[in-house]
N, C-alpha and C positions, 0 to 999 in steps of 0.2 A: 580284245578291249585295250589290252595295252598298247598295242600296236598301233590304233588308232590314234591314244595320247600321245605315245613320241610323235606320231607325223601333225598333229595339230599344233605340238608345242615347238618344234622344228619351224613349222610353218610362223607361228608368231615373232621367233627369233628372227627370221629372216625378212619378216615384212617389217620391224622395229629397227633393226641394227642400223641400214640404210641413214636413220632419219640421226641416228647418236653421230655417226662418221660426219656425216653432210654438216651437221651444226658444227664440231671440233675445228673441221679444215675450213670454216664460212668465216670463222673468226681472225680476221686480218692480224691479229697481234697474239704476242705470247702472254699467257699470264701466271706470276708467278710472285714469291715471297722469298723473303730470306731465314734459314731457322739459327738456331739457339750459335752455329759453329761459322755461320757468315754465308753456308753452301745455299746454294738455289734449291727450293722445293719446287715442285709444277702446283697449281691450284686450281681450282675450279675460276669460273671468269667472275669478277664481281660488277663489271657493269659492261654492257655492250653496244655499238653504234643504235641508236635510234632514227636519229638522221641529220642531214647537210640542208645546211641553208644557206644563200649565196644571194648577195643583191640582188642579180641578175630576177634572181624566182619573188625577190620581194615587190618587185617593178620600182624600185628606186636609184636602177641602175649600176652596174659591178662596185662593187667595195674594191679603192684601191690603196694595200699594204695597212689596212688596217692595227693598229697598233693596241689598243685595250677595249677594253667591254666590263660596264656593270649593269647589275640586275637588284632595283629597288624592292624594296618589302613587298609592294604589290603585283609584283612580275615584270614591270616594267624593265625594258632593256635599250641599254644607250652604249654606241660602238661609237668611237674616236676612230672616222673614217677617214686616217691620218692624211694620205695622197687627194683623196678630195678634200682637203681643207672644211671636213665638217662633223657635225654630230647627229647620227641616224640614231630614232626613236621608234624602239618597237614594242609590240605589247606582246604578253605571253604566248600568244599563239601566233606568233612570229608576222604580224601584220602592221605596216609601216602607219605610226601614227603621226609623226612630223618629220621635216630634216631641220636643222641651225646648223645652216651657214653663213648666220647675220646677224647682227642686233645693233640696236640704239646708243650711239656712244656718248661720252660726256656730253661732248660739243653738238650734240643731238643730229649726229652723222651716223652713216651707216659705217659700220666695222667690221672687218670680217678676222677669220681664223688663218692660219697658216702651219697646217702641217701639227695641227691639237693630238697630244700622243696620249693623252691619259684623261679619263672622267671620271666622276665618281659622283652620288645623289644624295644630300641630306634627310633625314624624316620629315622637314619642314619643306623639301620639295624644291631647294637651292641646287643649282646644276654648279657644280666645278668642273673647270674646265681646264688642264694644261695645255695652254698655247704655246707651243712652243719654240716656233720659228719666229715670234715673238716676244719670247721672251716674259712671259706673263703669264697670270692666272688668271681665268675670266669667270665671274659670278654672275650668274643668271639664277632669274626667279623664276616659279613654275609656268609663268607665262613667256618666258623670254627675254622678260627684262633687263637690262646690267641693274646689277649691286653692288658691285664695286670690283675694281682691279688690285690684283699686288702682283709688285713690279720692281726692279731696281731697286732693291734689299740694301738697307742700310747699316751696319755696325764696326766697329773698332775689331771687332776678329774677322772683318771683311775686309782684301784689300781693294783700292783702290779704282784696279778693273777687274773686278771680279763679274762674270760674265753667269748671270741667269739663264739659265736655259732649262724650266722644268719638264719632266719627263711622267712622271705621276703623281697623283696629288687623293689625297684622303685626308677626312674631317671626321674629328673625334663627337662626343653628346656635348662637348664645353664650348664647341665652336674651334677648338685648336686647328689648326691647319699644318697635315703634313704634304714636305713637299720635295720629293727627290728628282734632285738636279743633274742634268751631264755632266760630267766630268770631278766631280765632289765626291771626295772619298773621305771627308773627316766625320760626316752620319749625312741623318736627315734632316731637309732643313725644315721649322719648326716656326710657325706667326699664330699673334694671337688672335683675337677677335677685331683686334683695329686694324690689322693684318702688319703689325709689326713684329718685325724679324726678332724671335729671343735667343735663336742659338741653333747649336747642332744638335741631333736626339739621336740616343742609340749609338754612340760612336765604339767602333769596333778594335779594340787591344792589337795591334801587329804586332807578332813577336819580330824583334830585328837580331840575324843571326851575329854571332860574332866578326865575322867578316865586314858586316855593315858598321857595327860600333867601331869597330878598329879605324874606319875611312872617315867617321862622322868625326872623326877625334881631328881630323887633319884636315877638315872640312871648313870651308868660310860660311857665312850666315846665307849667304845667296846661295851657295851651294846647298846646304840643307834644306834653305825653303826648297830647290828645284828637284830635290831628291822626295819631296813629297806626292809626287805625280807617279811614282811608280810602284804605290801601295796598294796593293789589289783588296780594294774596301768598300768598292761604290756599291751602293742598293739599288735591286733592278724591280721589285715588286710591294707592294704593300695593303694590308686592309687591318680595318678594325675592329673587333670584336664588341659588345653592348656594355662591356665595363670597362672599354676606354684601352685596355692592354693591345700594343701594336703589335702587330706581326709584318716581320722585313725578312724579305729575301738577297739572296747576295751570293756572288760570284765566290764560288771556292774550288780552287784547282786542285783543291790538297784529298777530296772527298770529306772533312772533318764537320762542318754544319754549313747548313747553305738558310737556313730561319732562323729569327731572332724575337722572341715576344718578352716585347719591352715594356716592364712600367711607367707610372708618370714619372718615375726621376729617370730615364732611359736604361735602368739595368735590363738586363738578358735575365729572366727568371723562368725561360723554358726550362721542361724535364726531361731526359736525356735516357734513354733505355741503360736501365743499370750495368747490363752485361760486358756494354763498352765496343759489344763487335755490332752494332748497328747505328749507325750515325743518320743524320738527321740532314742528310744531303743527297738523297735518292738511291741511284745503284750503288750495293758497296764492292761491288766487283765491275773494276775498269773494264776489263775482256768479256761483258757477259753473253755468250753465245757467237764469238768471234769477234766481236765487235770490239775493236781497240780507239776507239774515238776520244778515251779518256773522261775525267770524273763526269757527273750530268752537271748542268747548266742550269741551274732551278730560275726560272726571272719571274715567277707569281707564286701567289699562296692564296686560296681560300678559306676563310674559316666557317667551317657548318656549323650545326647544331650539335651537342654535346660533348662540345670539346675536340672533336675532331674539325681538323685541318688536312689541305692538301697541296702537294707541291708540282710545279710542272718543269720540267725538263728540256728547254728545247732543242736537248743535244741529243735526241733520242726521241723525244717525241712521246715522253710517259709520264703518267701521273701517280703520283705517292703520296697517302693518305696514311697521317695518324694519328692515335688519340691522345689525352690530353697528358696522359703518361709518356709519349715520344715513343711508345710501340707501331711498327709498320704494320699495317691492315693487309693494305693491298695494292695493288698494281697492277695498273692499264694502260692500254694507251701502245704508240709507234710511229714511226716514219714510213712511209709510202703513200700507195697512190688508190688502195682501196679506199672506199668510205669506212672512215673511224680511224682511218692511218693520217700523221701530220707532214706537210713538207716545212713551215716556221712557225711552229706554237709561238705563240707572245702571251696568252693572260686566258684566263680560268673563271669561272664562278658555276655558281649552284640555287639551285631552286625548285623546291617543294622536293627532294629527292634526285632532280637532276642534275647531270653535271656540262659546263658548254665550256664550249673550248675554242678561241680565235685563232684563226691559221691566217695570216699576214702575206705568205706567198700561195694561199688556192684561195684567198679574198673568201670568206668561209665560214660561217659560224658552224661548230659539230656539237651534238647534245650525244649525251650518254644517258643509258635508261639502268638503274640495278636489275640486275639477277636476284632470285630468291635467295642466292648465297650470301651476296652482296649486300641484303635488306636485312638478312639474318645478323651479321657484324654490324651494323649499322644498329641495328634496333639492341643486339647485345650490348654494344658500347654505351649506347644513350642511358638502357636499364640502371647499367653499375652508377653512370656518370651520376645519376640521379637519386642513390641510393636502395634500388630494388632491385638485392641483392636474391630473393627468389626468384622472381620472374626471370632474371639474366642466367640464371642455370639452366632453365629449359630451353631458353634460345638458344645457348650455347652449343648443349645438346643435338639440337637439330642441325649448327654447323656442321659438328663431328658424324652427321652421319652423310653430310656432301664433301665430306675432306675429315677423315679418320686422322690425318696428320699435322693438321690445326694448333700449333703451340701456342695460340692467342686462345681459342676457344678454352683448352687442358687449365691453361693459368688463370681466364677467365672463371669457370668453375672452381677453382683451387680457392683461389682469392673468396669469392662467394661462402664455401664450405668453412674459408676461415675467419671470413666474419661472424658465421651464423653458430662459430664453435663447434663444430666436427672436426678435431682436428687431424682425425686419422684418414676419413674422405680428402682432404686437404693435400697432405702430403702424400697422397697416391697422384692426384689429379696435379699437383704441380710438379711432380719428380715424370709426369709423361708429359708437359709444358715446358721441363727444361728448364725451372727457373728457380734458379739454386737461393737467390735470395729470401723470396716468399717461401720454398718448403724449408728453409733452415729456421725462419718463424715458428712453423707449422711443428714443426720437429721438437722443437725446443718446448711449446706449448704441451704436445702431446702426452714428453717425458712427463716435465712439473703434472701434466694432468696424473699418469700414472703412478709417479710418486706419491700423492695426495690422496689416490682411490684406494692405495696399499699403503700409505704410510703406519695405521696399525698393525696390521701382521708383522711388517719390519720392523717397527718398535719392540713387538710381543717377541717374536723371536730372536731378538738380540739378547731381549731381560731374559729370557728362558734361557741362551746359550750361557750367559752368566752367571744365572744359578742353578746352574746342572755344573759349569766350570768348578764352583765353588764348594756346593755337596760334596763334588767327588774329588776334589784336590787332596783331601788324605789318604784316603784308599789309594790313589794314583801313587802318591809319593810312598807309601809301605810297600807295595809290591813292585815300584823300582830299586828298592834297599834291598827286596828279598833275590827278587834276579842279582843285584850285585853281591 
């Protein structure tokens, strides 16, 4: 009988194993995290190719170098189909519902685009449009109509030829209009509802090293203005969140932040993983798996549901998602030539769970579908963000049983345990999370608890050591006089 069970149970390993190998190596990309020391972990995949879609398959004919893609509340999907000077309208099941590459202009002419790099949708159904090989932003209504143009930016911190050239453009709930331009590196530029110019937003601190100050000291005023071109500051990505707080992307060679989530007066009021070895600019390891190409290139961000956001990479071809804490979730994404590998990621977004990604040189939209690992972080992250701090325990849970090595999941749960006042569960689960902040909470709570559950006995036996001290303080002191 036994003998039977090992050849059946043999036999099931062998008719199984096939199918775990084949999925691992089908996976075009690596997937993986960073733990508590900065080292690379391996992880389980958190979202995987779903599929490619390419003009060619939409019958609207090839997308060419397509430059941004957004996707309105209702699914709606509109590519800035930059080489053809147009804007492609698809609906969620990727079926072409119009093109614009027209409209009505003042003079009741036809007008067209030129090379439109960025669009974005209002809730009231207003298209913005960066036109940008002219130099303008063009508003259209949900029919197509113009609503008006901005154009030829007027102010006294503007000079003279300052040269408009937007690149992408996002609209807050107030109407504000942001709008990052070529070659502008002192922020974002910022118009209000009459579409006049108020200013820069968001402007980025350069530190200038001693070497610079020392030249600036000998430097003439035209000199300085022209030493302002070589500030690596300019925003390559942006979207807005439902409470108006921006999130900007930006070139940073240094690896130290590459997003910026700005309030209304443009501070930076992102959270930053306290540990300090995880930065908020995708890989933190330049070489990672041979690869010396240097820091990633983030030029988009999406902001999902919960507070999480995601960042994309085009120097690498990977996507980084975190929550609202500035903890790294996870990582997907690459360069090549499989389906779900990028040859020129340009811009990102997400809906109902997916995530799509524009490739500018395969002319390409790619959707990403979660794994159950994937939905599990996902659905943990939302739990805490929302205050349900039980239910995020047993999600978590089931993380750690697809990745036992999870230090999001351990802290997750910690956190949870140290809301709920356990604080001894707490500091187990955050001391295998690594995260010395929250268990030295935990720690510190624990004692004071311990202290307070014994504070009588340790009263009682101090008064007692006392008055036993004092009972016998004479006997004590006679029978040291008799030894002497």
């Amino acid at each position: 009988m036994k003998r039977y069970l090992i050849i059946i149970i043999a036999a099931l390993v062998i008719l199984t194993e096939p199918l775990t190998v084949y999925a691992e190596e089908t996976l075009p990309y690596d997937t993986y995290i960073y733990d508590y020391k900065g080292k690379v972990v391996h992880t389980p995949a958190a979202y995987i190719p779903s599929k490619t879609v390419s003009g060619k398959e939409l019958s609207c004919g090839s997308f060419k170098s397509p430059q941004d893609m957004f996707i309105a509340d209702d699914g709606t999907i509109y590519v800035a189909d930059t080489g053809n000077n147009r804007i492609v309208v698809l609906s969620n099941d990727m079926e072409v519902l119009r093109i614009i590459d027209s409209f009505i202009g003042d003079s009741n002419k036809k007008d067209t685009f030129n090379a439109p790099s960025g669009v974005c949708c209002t809730d009231d159904g207003d298209l913005y449009i960066a036109d940008t090989n002219n130099k303008r932003v063009v508003v259209l209504d949900g029919s197509g109509n113009l609503v008006k143009i901005i154009s030829n930016p007027q102010s006294e911190v503007l000079s003279s030829n300052f040269d408009f050239t937007p690149l992408k453009v996002a609209v807050d709930y107030a109407g504000r209009v942001y709008v990052i331009s070529s070659n502008v590196y002192q922020g974002i530029m910022a118009f209000n509802q009459n579409s006049d110019f108020m200013g820069y937003f968001g402007t980025i601190n350069v530190r200038i090293s001693l070497t610079q100050i020392f030249w600036r000291l000998f430097s003439t005023k035209e000199q300085r203005a022209r030493q302002l071109q070589y500030i690596p500051t300019e925003f390559t990505g942006i979207d807005i969140d439902n409470e108006g707080f921006v999130y900007a992307t930006n070139f940073d060679s240094t690896g130290g932040q590459a997003v910026r989530m700005l309030n209304p007066k443009g501070i930076d009021v992102i959270k930053q993983n306290p540990s300090g070895r995880r930065s908020l600019s995708g890989d933190v390891s330049f070489s990672y798996g041979g690869d010396y190409s240097g820091a990633s290139e983030i030029v988009d961000v999406k902001i999902q549901e919960n507070g999480i956001y995601s960042l994309l990479d085009c120097n690498r071809g990977r996507i980084f998602s975190y929550d609202s804490e500035g903890n790294l979730l996870y990582i997907f994404g690459g360069m090549g030539t499989q389906e779900g590998t990028f040859n020129q990621p340009v811009a990102i977004e997400s809906y109902h769970g997916l995530m799509y990604a524009l490739d500018a040189s395969r002319n390409a939209i790619f959707v990403f579908e979660p794994t159950e690992y994937g939905s599990y972080i996902n659905e943990a992250v939302g739990l805490r963000y929302k205050g349900d701090q039980t239910k995020a325990v047993e999600i978590w849970k089931k993380v750690l049983e697809l990745d036992s090595n999870n230090e999001m999941a351990y802290t997750g749960i910690g956190k949870s345990y140290l809301s709920s006042g356990d604080n001894k569960q707490a500091m187990y689960y955050l001391k295998m999370g690594m995260n010395k902040e929250y268990y030295s909470i935990a720690y510190k709570r624990y004692r004071n608890e311990l202290l307070r559950a014994n504070l009588g006995w340790i009263l009682t036996a101090v008064l007692v050591s006392f008055l036993i001290y004092f009972l016998f303080k004479p006997l004590i002191k006679s029978r040291i006089r008799r030894i002497r």
